[in-house]
LUMTORTOR-861824 format. One record per atom (N, C-alpha, C): residue in three letters; x, z, y. Coordinates in pm, whole numbers, padded with zeros to 5 digits, always signed. Layout:
% residues N
ALAXZY/...
% end
This chain:
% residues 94
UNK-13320-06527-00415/UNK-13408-06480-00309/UNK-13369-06553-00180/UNK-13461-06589-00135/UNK-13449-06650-00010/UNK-13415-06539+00147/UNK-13366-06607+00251/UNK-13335-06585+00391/UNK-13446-06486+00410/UNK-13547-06586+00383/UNK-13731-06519+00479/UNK-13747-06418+00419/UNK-13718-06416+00240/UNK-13773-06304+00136/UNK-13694-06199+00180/UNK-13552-06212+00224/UNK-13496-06080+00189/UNK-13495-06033+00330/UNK-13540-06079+00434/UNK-13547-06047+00570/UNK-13726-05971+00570/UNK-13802-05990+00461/UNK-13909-05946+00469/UNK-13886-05824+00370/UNK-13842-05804+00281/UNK-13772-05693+00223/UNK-13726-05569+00321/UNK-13618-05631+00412/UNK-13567-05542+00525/UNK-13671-05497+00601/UNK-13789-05563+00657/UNK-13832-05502+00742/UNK-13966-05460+00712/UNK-14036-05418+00546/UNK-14088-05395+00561/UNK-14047-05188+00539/UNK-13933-05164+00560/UNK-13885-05005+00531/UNK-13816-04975+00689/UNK-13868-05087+00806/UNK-13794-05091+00923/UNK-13863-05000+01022/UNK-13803-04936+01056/UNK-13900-04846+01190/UNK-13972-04937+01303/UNK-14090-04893+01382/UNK-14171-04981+01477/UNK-14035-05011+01628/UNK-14001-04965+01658/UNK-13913-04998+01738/UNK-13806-05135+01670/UNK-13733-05076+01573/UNK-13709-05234+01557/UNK-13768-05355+01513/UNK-13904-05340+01456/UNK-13967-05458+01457/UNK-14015-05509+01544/UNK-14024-05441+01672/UNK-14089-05460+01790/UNK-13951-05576+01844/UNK-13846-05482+01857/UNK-13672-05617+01931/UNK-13654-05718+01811/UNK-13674-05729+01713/UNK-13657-05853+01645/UNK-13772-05962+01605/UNK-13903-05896+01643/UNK-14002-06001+01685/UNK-13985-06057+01836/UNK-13977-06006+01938/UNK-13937-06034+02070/UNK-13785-06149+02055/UNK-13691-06131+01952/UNK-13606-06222+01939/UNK-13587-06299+01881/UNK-13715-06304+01783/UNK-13740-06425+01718/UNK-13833-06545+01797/UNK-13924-06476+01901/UNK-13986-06522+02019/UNK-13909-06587+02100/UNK-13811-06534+02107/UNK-13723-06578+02231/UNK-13624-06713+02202/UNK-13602-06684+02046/UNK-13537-06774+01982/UNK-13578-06922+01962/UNK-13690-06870+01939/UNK-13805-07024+01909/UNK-13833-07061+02011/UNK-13860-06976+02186/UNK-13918-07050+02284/UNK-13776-07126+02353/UNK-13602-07069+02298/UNK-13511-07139+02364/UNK-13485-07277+02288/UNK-13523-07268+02183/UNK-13495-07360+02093/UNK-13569-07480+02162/UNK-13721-07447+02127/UNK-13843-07542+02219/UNK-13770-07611+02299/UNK-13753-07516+02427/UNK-13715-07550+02562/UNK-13567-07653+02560/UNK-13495-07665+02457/UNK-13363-07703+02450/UNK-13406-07867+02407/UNK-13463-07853+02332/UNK-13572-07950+02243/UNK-13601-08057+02343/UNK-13684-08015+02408/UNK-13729-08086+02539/UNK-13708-08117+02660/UNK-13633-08058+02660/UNK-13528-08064+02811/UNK-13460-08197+02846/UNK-13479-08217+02990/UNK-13434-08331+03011/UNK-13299-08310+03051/UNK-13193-08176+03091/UNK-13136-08104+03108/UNK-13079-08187+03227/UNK-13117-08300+03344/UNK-13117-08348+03449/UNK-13067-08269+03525/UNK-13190-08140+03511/UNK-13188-08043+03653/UNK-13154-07901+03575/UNK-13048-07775+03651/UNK-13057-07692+03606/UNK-13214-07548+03586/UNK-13196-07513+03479/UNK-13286-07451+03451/UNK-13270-07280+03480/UNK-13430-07201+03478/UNK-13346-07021+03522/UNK-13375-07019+03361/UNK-13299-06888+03313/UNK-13368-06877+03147/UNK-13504-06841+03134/UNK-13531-06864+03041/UNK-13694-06808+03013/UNK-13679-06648+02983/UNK-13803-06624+03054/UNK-13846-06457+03058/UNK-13882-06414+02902/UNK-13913-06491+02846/UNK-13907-06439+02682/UNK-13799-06393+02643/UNK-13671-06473+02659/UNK-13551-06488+02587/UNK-13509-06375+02665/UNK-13524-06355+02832/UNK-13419-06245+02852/UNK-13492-06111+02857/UNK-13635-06091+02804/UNK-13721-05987+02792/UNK-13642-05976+02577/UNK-13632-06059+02498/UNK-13587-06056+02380/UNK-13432-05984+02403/UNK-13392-06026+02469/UNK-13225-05989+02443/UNK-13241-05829+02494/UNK-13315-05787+02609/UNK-13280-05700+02653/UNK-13343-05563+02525/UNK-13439-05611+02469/UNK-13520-05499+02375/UNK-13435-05487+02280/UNK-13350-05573+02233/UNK-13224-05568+02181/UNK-13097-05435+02223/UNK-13098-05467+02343/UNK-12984-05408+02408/UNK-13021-05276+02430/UNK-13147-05263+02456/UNK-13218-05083+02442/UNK-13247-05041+02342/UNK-13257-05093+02220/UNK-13221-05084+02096/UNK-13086-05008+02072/UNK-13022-05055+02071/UNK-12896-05047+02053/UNK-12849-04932+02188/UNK-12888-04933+02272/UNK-12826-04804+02360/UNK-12866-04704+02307/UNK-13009-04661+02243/UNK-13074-04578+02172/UNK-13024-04467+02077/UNK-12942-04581+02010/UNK-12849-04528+01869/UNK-12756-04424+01919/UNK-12771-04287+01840/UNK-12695-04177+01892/UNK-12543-04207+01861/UNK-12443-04192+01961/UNK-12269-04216+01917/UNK-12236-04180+01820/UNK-12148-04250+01779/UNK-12062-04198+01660/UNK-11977-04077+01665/UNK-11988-04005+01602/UNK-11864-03862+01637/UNK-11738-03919+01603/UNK-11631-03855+01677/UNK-11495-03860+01639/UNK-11435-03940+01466/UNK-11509-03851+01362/UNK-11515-03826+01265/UNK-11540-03987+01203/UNK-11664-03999+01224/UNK-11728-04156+01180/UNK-11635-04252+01236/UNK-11607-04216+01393/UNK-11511-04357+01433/UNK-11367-04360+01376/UNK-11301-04263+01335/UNK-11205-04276+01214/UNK-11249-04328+01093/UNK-11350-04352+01031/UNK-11402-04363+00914/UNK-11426-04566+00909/UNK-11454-04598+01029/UNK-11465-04712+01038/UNK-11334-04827+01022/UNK-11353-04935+00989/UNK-11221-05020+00950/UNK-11193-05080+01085/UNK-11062-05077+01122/UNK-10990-05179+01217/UNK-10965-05268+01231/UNK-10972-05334+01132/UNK-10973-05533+01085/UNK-11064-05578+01093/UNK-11212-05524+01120/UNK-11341-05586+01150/UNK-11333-05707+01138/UNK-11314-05758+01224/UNK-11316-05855+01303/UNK-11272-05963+01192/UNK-11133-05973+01221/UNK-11060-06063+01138/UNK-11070-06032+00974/UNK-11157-05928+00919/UNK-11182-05911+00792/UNK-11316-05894+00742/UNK-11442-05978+00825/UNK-11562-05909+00852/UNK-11613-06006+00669/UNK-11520-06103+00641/UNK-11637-06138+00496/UNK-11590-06011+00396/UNK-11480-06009+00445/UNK-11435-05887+00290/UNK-11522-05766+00285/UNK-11565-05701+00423/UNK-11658-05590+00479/UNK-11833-05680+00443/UNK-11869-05744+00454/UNK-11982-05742+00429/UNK-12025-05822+00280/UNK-11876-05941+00209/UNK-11939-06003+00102/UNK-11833-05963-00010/UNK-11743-05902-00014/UNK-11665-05830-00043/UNK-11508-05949-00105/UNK-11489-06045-00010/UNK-11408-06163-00026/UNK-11286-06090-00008/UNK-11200-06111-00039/UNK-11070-06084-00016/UNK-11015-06122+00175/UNK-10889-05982+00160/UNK-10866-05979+00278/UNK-10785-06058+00336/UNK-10775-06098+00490/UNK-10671-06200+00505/UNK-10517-06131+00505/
% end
């Protein structure tokens, strides 16, 4: 299965709010890309209002999400970071 297939999988069981911040950041993605593309990068640039209207629907997204209780944030792993393939592809730990 492909990137596109299984990203269309995900979102078709996705609530309207997040399809709303990850179309806006796929927008934003493609118009920085464009813009990077073409740039004579001579002169400095402000960012594009797509990209920082994308990031931010993101970021209210994500403020949205009710906290974790006490409970859950014990439940979570502390090696994240430095162990994030073993947590998501199940690779061995460092």
């Amino acid at each position: 299965m492909t990137t596109k297939e299984r990203l269309i999988d995900e979102l078709d069981d996705a609530p309207e709010e997040l399809l709303e911040a990850v179309l806006s950041f796929v927008l934003a993605a493609k118009q920085t890309s464009h813009a990077a593309q073409t740039s004579d990068f001579s002169e400095p640039h402000a960012p594009h209002p797509v990209a920082a209207n994308g990031l931010q629907a993101v970021l209210d997204l994500l403020d949205a999400l009710p906290p974790l209780s006490p409970e859950e944030l014990a439940t979570m792993p502390h090696d994240g970071a430095e162990n994030h393939d073993h947590y998501l592809y199940g690779a061995p730990k460092n």
